[in-house]
DRENFI-324829 format. One record per residue: x, z, y of N, C-alpha, C in turn. Coordinates in steps of 0.05 Angstrom, whole numbers, plus 5000, padded with zeros to 4 digits. Example, Ala and Ser with C-alpha at 12.3 -4.5 7.8 and 13.67 -1.06 7.14 Angstrom:
BEGIN
526451564886524651564910526451564934
525751424955527351434979525851575001
END
This chain:
BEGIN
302607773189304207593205307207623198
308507383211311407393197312507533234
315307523225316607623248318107383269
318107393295319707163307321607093295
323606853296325906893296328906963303
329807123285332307233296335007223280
336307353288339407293279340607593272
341007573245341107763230344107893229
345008133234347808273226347908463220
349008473197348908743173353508783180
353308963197355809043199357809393182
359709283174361009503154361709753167
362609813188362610013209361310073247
361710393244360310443276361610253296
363510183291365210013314364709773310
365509603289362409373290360309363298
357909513293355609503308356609533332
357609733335357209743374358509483383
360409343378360909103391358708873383
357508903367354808803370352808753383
353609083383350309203409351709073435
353409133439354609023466354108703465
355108563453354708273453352308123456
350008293446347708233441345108403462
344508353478343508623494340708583489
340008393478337208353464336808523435
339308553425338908643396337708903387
336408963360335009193361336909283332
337509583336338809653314336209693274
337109603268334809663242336109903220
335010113220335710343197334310313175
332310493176329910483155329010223151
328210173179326009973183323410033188
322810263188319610423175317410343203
319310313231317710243251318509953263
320709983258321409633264320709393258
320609463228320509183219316409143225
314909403230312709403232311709223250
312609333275313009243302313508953309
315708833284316508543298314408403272
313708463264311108343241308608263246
309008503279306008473286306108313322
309308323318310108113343310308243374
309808503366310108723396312808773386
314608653376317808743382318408403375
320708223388322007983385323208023391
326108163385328308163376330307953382
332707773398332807573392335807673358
336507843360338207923344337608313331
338208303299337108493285339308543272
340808803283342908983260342909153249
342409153225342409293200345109413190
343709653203346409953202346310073175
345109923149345210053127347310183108
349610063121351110063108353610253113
353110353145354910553156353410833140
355110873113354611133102355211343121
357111243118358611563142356711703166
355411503164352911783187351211823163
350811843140349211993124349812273116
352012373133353112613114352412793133
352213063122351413313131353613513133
353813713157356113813153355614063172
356614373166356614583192359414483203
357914583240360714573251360814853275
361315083264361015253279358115393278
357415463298354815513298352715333299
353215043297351814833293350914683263
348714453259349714373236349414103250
350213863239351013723244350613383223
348813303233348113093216348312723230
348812633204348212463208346212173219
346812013238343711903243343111773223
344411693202342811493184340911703155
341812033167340512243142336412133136
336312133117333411943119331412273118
329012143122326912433126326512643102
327812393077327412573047329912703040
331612733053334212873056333513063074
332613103100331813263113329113543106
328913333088326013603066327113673056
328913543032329313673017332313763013
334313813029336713823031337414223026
338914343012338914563015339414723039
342214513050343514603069341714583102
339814413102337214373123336014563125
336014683098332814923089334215173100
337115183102337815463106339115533122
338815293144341115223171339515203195
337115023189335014863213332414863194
331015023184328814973168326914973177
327214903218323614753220324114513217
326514323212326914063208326113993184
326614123163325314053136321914123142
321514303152318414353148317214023166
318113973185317613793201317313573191
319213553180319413283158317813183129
317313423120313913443109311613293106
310713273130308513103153308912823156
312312773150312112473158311112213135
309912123145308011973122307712013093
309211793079308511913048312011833052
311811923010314811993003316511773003
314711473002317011233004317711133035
316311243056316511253076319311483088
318011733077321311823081323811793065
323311663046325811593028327011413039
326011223064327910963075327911023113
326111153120325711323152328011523149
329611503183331611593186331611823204
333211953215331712213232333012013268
336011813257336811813286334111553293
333611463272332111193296329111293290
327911523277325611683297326511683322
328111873324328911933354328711803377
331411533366331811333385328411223389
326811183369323710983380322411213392
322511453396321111603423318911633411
316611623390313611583383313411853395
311511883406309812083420309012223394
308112123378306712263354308712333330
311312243331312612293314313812653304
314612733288315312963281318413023285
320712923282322912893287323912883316
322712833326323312823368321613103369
320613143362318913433375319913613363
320713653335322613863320325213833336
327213683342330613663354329113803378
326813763394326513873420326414203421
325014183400324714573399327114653390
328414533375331714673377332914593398
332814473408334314473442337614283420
337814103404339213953395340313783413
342413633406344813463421344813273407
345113043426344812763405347212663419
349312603405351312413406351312113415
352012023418352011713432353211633439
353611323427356511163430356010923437
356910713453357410573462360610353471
360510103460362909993456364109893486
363209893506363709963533363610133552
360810333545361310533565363210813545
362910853521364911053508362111233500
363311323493360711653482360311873507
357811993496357312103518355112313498
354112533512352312673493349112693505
348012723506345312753502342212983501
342613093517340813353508337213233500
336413373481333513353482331713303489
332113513514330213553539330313243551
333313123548333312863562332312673552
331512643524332112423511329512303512
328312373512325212253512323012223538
323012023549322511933574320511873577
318811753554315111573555314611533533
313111363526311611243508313711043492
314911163466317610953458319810883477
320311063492322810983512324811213513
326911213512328311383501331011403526
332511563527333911613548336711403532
335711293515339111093504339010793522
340910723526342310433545341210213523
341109983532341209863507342809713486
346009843500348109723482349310093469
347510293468348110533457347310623434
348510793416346010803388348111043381
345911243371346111573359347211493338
349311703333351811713319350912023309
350412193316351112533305348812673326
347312793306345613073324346513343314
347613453333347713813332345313923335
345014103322342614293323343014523312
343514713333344015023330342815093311
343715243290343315353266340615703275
339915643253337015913255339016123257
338116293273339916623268338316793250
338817043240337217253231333917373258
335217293279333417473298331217203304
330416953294329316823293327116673281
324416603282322816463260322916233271
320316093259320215873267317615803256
315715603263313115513252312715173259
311515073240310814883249307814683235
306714623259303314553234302514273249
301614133226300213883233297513853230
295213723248293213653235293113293238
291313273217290812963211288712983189
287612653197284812663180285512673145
288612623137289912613110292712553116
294012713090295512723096297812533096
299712403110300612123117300711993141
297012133151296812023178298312103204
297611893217298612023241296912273252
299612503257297712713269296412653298
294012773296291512883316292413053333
294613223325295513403341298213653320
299413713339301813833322304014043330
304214223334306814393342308214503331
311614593341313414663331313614913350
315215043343316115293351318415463349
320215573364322815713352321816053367
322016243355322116443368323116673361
324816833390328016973384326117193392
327217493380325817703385328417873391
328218093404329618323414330518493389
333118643399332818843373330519063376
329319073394327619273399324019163383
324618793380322118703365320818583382
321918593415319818443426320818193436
319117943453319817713452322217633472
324917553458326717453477326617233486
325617073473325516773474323516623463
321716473478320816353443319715913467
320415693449320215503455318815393430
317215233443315415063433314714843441
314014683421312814403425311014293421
309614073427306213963413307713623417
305413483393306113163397302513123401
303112823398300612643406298512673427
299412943451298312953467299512873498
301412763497302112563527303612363517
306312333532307612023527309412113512
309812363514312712423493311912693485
314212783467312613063453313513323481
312813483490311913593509313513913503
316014063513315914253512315914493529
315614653516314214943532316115233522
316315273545318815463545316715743554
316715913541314716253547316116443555
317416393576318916603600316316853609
313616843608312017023609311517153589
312017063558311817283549314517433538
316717343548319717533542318517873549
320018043534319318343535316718463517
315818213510312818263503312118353468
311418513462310618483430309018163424
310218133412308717913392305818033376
303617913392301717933379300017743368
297917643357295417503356294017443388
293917603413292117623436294517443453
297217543441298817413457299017063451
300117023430299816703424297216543426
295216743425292916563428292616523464
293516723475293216613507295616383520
298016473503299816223513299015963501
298015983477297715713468295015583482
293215733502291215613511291915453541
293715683550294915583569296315333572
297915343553300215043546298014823538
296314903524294814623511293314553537
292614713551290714653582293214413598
295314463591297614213613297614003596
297013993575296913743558295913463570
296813213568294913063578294112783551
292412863533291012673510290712523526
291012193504290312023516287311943499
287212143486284612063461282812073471
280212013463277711943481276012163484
276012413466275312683471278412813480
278412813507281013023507281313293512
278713463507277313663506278213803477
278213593459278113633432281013593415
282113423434285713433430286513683439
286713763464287114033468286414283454
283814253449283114523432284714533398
285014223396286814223358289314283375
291014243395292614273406293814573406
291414753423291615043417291615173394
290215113380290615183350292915133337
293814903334297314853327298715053330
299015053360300415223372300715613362
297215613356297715953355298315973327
297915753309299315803284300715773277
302115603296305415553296305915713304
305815983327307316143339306916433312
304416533308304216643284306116623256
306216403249307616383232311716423234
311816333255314216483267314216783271
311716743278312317213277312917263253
312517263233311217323205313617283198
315516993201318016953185320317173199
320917123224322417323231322917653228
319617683232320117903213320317993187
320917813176321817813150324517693144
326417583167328317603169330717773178
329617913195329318193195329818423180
328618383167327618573150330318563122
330818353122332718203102334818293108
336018313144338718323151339018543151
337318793154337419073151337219143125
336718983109337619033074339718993074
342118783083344618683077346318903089
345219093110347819233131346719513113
END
């Protein structure tokens, strides 16, 4: 199918579009395109107006700002794999980014308008969540304003943005030494949309045991779902341990799949191999920083 019709603006700066977005409160911003143009093709998005942000480089750039790093919304998902400064700053975002479809899909898919479309199943809203990330946001009448994570994702494609607002900059606290991280997808191949999927950040004590550890799962409710393990702080990190939290957390899940017995159980599994594989890295980060001192 073709797409309704609409009225096209390809604007040279952030302050153009936004007086766009404002002018237009029908309008849908276009990045990639990877889900939009899908959407209005198949006529579940009509648009009466389509702005094409391709051209605002300046949110493509990457940058530390303190203990943060700091990217751009227009950074596409093949910048986010494969970027050095991703791999050694926020490296469950590159692992995350992995998973998302194939390579011409992330070569034109963006990380801010993942975000902004909310997909329950997506990999980029559930990675920014487990870092507890800051999304920027600007608007040509109400002004900027920031954004937490936790907030941003509301349902099924609905997103905590206005609709004359559009992501400008995500912070995302940089990995420490006392931290891993894991992250695993399943799908029937790889491209697909995952069946089920979790992320993970987890902070350990100098003593080795658990200070912190947050996690996430997608494709099992309206948005990707996180889980904060205040029960097991103090705790050695074991195998008996992640496999009971992750049974637990996958038990609050709510699949909408037609075995949801069977979402949950790929669900738990994610999870304890995502939390595993975070043991494994941190201590080997660890292990690294006590070589350097």
């Amino acid at each position: 199918m073709k797409p309704a019709e609409f009225t096209y603006h390809r604007p040279d700066s952030v302050g153009e579009a936004l007086r766009l977005l404002a002018d237009n409160p029908d309008a849908k911003l276009l990045a990639g395109g990877q889900s939009l143009l899908t959407l209005m093709n198949l006529r579940l998005a009509r648009p009466t107006a389509v702005i094409d942000i391709g051209r605002l480089t300046e949110l493509g750039r990457i940058f530390d700002d303190t203990e943060d790093l700091v990217l751009g919304a227009m950074v596409t998902h093949r910048t986010v794999e494969v970027d050095p400064l991703i791999a050694a700053r926020a490296p469950l975002l590159a692992d995350a980014a992995r998973y998302i479809g194939h390579i011409g899909i992330r070569n034109r898919g963006t990380i801010g308008g993942s975000v902004a479309h909310a997909d329950p199943a997506a990999e980029m809203p559930l990675a920014t969540l487990v870092l507890d990330a800051t999304f920027h946001v600007e608007s040509a009448t109400r002004g900027k304003r920031q954004v937490a994570a936790e907030e941003m994702f509301v349902s099924f494609y609905t997103s905590a943005l206005e609709p004359d607002e559009m992501i400008t900059w995500i912070s995302v606290p940089a990995i420490r030494p006392d931290q891993g991280w894991g992250f695993v997808e399943y799908a029937h191949q790889h491209g697909d949309y995952g069946l089920a999927g979790a992320g993970c950040l987890l902070t350990v004590g100098p003593d080795g045991t658990v200070a912190e550890v947050r996690a996430a799962v997608l494709s099992v409710a309206d948005r990707p779902l996180l889980f904060v393990g205040a029960e097991a702080v103090g705790r050695e990190p074991s195998d008996q341990l992640w496999e009971n939290l992750a049974a637990d957390w996958a038990a609050r899940t709510e699949p909408a799949a037609d075995d949801a017995d069977y979402a949950r159980r790929l669900c738990a599994a994610a999870l304890t191999e995502a939390l595993t594989d975070a043991t494994r890295r941190v201590a080997a980060r660890r292990g690294e920083a006590e070589v350097v001192r």
